[in-house]
C-alpha positions, 0 to 999 in steps of 0.5 A: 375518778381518784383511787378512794372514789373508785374503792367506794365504787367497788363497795356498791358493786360489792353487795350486789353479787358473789362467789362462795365465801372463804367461810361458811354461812351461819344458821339461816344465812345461804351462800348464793352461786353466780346466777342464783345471787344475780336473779336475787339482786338484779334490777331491785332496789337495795340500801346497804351499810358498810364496815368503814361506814359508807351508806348509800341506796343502788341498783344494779341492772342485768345488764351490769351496770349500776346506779346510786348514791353513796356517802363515805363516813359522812362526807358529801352524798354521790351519784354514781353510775358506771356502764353496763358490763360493770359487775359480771358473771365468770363461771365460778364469781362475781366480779367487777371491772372498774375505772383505773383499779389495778385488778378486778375485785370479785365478791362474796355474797351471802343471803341473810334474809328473805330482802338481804343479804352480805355482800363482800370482797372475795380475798378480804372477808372484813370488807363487807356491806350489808343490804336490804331491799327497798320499796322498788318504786322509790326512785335514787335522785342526784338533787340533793335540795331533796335530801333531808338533813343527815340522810345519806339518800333522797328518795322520792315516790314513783310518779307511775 
């Protein structure tokens, strides 16, 4: 996994979770706590678009680990899916442990709709992505002959 591939990592990881934001949310938007924004994204399906164009679809799991895909400013589509215990909870943040990062990236997540929310890194506010919630029958898939043309993701119907 190179230094870029992990960045892009870290960014699916950075919606899902959060701290306090360095500023205050706007009208309508709330800041979620630890525990208020893992039981807000935990286990749902949520696309999200991000500031340097990355797009992707992911879940993550209660138990912190996370699945998806994710395509950086256009180029190929990735499957990505990292161990449990990934994203974690500290007392006071949301942060994610991953492969050869030199530090722990913790985030910021803001709630800025009944089915989305902003999620970004806690020091760099700009880095940030957007996520929406996705019909949790639809199902992420590595197949990328099931892709459409221009789609950043495939997704096919829940066959239960």
């Amino acid at each position: 996994m190179d230094h870029r591939f992990a960045s892009l990592a870290a960014t699916l990881a950075v919606g899902v979770l959060s701290v306090v934001p360095l500023s205050p949310a706007r009208a309508g938007e709330v800041v979620l706590k630890p525990e208020e924004a893992k039981r807000f994204v935990a286990n749902k399906v949520f696309s999200y678009t991000c500031f340097d164009g990355t797009t992707g679809i992911g879940r993550i799991h209660s138990d912190g680990s996370v699945i998806g895909t994710m395509q950086a400013s256009g180029g190929p589509v990735r499957y990505v899916a990292l161990p449990a215990g990934t994203v974690h909870l500290t007392s006071d943040s949301i942060c994610a442990s991953l492969p050869r990062a030199l530090v722990q990236p913790c985030f910021n997540v803001v709630k800025t709709g009944p089915q989305s929310f902003r999620g970004s890194l806690r020091a760099f506010s700009f880095a940030y992505c957007d996520f929406v919630r996705r019909n949790p029958r639809a199902r992420m898939t590595s197949d990328e002959h099931a892709q459409t043309a221009g789609s950043a993701v495939a997704l096919r119907p829940s066959r239960y």
